[in-house]
ZALOTI-674022 format. One record per atom (N, C-alpha, C): x negated, y negated, z. Coordinates in pm, whole numbers, plus 50000, padded with zeros to 5 digits. Last residue first. Example, Ala and Ser with C-alpha at 12.3 -4.5 7.8 and 13.67 -1.06 7.14 Angstrom:
487155022550708/486335010650714/487104999750787/486815056950780/487705045050780/486805033050780/
END
This chain:
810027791714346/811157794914294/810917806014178/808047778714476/807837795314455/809497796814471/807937755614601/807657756614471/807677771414415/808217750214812/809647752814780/809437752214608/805967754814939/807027764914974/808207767314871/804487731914912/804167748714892/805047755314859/805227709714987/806277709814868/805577728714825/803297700315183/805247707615249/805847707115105/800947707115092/801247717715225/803327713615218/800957680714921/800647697514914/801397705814954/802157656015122/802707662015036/802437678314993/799727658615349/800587661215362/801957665515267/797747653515119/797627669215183/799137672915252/798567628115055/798687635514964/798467649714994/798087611815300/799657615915224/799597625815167/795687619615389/796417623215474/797877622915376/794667599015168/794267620415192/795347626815277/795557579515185/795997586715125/795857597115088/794407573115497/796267572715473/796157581115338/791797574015426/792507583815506/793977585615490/791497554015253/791157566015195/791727579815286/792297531115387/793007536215277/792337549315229/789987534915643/791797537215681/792477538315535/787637531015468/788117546915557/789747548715606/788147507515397/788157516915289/788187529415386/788597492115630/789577494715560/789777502115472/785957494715735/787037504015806/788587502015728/784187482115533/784067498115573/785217500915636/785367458115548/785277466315472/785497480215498/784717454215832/785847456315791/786057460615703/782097453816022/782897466415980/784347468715903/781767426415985/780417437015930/780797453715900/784027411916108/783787408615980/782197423015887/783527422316376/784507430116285/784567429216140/780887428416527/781677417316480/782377426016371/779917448416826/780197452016711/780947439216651/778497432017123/780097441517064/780037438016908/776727416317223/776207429317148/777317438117064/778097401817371/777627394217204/776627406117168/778337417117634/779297417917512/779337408817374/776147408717769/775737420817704/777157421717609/776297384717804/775537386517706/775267399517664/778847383617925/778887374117831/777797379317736/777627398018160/778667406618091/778877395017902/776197378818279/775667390718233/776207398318127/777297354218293/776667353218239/776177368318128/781257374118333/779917367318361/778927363318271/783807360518120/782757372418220/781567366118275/785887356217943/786057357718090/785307365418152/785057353317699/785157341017774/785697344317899/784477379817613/783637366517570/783657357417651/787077391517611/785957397817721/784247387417684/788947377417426/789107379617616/787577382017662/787587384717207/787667369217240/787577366217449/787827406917165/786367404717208/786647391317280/790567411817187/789857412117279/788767411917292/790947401716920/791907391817045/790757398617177/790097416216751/789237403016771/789917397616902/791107434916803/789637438416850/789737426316856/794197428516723/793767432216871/792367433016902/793587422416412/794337413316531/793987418216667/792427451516355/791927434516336/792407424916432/794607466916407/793277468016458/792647451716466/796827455716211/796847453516389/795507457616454/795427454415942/795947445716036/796247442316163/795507486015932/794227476115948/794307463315985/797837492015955/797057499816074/795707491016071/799097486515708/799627479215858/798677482915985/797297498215564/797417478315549/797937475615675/797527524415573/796507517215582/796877505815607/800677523315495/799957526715658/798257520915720/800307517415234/801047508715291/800537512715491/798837542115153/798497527515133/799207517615260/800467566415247/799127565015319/798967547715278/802977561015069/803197557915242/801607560615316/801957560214819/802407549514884/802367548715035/800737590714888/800337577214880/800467566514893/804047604414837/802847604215034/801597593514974/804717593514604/805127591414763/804307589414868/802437605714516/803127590214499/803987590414564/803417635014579/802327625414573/801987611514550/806277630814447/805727634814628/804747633914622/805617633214154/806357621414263/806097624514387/804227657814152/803527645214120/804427630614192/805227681114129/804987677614265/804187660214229/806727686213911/807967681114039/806717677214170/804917689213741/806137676613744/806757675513838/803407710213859/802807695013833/804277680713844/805197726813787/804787727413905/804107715513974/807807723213481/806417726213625/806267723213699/811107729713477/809927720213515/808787728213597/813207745013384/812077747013332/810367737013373/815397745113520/815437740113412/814287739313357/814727757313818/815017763213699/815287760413564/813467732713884/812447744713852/813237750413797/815457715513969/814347708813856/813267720713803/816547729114173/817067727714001/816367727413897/814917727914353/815467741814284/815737740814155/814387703814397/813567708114340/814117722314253/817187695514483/816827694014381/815577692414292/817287712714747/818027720514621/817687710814492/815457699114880/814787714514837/815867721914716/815707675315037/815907674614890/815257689614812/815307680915292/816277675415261/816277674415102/812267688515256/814077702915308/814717692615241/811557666615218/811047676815108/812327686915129/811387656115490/812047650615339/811617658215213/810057669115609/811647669815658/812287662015545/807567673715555/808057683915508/809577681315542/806807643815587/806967646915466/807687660515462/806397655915899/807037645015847/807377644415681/804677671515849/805597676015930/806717668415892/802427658515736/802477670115626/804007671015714/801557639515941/802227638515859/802617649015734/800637660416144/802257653316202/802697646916045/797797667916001/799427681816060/800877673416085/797067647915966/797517653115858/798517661815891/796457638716248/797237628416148/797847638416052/794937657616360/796697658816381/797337650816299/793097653516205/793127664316187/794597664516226/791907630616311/792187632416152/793177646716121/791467639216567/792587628216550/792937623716346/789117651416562/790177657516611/791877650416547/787157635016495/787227645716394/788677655516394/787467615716661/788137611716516/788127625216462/786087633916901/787917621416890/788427620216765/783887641416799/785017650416831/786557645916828/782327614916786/782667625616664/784397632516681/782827610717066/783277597416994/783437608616859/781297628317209/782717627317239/783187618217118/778377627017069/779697639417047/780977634817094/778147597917168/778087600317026/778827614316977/778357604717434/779397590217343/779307594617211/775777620117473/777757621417520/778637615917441/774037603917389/774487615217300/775747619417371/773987578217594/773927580217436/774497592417367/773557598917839/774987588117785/775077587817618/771267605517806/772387614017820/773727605717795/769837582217754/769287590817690/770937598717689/770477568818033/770727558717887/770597571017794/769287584818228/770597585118209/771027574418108/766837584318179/767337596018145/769177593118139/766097554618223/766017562918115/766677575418063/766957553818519/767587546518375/767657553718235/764797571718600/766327575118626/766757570718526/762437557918509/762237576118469/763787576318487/760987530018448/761837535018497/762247548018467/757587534918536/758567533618400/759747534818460/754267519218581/755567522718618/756747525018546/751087530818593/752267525318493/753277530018586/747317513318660/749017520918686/750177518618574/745567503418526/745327510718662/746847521118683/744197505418212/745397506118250/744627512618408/741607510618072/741507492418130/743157498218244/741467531117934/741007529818024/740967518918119/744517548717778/744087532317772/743417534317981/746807564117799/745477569617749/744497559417712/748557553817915/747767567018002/746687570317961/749797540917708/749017534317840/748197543217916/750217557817533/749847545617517/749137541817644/752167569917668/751777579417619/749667566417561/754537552517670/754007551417782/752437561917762/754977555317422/755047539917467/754287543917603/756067576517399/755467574817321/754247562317363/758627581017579/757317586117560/755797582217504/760657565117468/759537559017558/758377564617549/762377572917249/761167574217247/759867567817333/764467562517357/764547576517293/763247582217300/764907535517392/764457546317498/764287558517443/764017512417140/764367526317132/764367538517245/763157490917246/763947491217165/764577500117195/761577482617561/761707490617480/763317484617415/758957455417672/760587459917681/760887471017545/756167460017858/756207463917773/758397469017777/754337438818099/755487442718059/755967445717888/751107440818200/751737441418045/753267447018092/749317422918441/749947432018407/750777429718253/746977419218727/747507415018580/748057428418532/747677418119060/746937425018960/747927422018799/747167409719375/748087411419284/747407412819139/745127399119517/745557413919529/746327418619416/742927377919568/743397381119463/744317401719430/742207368319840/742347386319833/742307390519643/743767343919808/742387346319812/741687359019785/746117349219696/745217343419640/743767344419668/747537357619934/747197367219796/746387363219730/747207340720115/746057351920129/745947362219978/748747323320025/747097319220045/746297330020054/751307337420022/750397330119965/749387331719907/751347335020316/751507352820216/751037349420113/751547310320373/750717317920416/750317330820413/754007299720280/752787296220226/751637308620281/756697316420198/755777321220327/754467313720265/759117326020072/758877312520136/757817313120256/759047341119750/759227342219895/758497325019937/759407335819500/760257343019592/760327347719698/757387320519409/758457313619395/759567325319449/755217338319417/755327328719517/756557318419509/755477352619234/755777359419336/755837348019430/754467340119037/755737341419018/756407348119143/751877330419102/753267320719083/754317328319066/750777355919033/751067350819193/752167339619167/751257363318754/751817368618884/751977365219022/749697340518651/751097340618648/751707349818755/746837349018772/747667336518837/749097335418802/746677374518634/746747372318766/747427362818845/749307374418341/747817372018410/747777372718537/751387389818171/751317383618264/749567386018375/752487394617802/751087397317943/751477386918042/755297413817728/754717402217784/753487397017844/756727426717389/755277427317541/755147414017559/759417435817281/758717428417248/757887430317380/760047468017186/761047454117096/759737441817131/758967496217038/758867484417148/759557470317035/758617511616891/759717515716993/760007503317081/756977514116691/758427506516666/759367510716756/754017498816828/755257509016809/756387504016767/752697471916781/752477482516656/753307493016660/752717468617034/753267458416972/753507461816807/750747484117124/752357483717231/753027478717069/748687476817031/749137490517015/750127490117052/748287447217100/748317451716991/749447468016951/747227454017374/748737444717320/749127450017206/745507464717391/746257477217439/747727463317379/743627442717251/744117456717170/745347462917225/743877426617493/744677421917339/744477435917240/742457437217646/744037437317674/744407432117558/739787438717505/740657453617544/741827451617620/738987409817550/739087415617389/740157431317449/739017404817809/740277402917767/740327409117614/738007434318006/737507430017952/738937418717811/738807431918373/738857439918244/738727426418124/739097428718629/738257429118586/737577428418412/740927451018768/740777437318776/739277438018668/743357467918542/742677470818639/741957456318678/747077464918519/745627460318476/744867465118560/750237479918465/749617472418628/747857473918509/752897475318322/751517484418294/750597473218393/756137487018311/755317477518365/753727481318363/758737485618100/757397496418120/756367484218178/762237472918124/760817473318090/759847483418170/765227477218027/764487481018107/762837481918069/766797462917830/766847453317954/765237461618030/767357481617663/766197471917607/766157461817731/769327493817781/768187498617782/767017491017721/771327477317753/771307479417894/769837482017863/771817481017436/771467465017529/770797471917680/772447508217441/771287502517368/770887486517437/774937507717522/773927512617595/772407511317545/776167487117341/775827482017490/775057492717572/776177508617119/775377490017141/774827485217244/777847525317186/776267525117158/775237514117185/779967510717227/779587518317343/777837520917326/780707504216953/780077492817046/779637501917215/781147527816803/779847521516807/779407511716876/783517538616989/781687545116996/781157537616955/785257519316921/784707521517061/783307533317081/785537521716625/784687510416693/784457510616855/786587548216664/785317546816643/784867536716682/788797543516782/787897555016897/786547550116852/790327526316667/789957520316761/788417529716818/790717545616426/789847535916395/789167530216548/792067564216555/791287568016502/790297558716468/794667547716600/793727557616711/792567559216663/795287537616366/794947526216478/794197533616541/796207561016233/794937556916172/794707543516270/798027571216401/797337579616364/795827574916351/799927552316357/799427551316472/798067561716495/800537554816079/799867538616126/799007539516244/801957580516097/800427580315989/799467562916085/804077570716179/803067579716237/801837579416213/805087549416039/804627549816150/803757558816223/805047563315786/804387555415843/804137550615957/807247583615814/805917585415828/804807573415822/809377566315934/809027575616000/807667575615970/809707554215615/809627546715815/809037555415859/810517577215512/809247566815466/808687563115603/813157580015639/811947592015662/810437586215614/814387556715556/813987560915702/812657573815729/813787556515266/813817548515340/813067548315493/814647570515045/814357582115173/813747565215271/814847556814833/815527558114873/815917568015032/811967543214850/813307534914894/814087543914929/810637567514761/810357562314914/811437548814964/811637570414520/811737582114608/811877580014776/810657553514362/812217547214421/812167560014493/808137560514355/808557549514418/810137545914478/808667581414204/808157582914339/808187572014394/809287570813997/810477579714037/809747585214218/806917560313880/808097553413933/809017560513985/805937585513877/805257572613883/806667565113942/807247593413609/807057603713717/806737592613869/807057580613417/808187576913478/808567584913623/804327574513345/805147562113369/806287568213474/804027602413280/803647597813430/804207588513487/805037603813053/805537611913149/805437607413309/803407581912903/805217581412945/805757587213060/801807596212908/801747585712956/802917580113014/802107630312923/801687618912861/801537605612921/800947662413040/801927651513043/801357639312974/
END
């Protein structure tokens, strides 16, 4: 075909979708709600990630000192903590910081005086993890460090930040991988009721000698237009509702909840990206949906 050909092939798919109007309607809407589901599921896995990633950088590896110890060999075992890239950041806390700090939670001068004197309480390395994935590693560190008397790790948290993580991450795959998949079946369904409705003037257009290309090229510019235009309306209302509700869940929470939701995904970092996945989906999704419902009525 030429240039011309397309020119007018091209435009004849445009006035295709005026004049099918309602059935246009139709599939956009579907296709819109298709690609809102699909987009929302993901930004709800990746901020689900986030915040289980926040929760778990909350949980620190407490490394109890032996007394005595030499300070050049707590600034190495610092060092080594501080050299994983599992560890976000180490605190040392000295003997005397530990008693002040214990003594500002209880009201007993005389629990006190004796810790102090006894010096019972014991210097210690809070070590906060990045990556729970790899505590191991981190704690693997301390066991094998002679100055270390004890380690405490949280072992429950951990496992259940570990199992969460990969739940969210298959359930969250499975959602979009699933929800791409009905988009194309409801819109190929949708396109196929405006394809019947006009099946005698493909008939024609095939026995007068038109290929297979010419008659299916406007219904591809069709089902494109109607993936574009679905994109734009499906990326617009995503946009408008995430930001409306980070806004809600920003200013009506607690300190806690305030800081673990300035971990929620900012939309300006995924918009790009989620508008080129919602126009690239609307028009895979048109154009498979065109394919599959002009099959049939091409085997004249």
């Amino acid at each position: 075909m030429n240039i011309n050909s397309l020119k007018y092939l091209f435009f004849e798919g445009l006035k295709n979708v005026i004049k099918n109007k309602l059935m246009a309607l139709a599939s956009v809407g579907v296709l819109t709600a298709c690609l809102i589901v699909v987009g929302c599921s993901a930004l709800l896995t990746g901020n689900m990630n986030n915040v289980v990633s926040y929760v778990g950088e909350q949980s620190t590896i407490a490394v109890f000192l032996k007394d005595d110890v030499d300070q050049a060999d707590v600034d190495n075992l610092i060092k080594s903590f501080e050299n994983n890239s599992s560890v976000k950041r180490v605190n040392y806390i000295s003997k005397e910081q530990a008693l002040a700090n214990y003594s500002k939670r209880i009201n007993s001068d005389s629990a006190v005086k004796v810790l102090a004197e006894e010096s019972i309480l014991p210097a210690s390395i809070n070590v906060h993890i990045a990556d729970m994935s790899n505590l191991d590693s981190v704690v693997d560190i301390s066991k094998n460090c002679s100055i270390v008397e004890n380690v405490v790790v949280p072992t429950n948290v951990t496992n259940i930040i570990k199992e969460l993580g990969k739940t969210i991450g298959l359930f969250g795959t499975a959602i979009v991988v699933a929800l791409i998949l009905v988009s194309i079946v409801i819109i190929s369904n949708t396109i196929r009721a405006t394809v019947f409705a006009r099946r005698r003037e493909i008939a024609i257009m095939k026995q007068v000698g038109a290929t297979d290309n010419f008659v299916r090229f406007p219904f591809l510019v069709e089902g494109m237009t109607i993936g574009v235009v679905s994109a734009i309306v499906a990326f617009f209302l995503v946009c408008v509702g995430y930001k409306t509700i980070v806004v809600i869940l920003t200013q009506n929470s607690s300190a806690f909840l305030q800081s673990m939701f300035s971990n929620l995904i900012r939309f300006s970092s995924v918009g790009w990206g989620l508008s080129l996945g919602f126009l690239l989906g609307g028009i895979f999704a048109g154009v498979v949906g065109s394919l599959i419902s002009l099959r049939k009525y091409l085997s004249v």
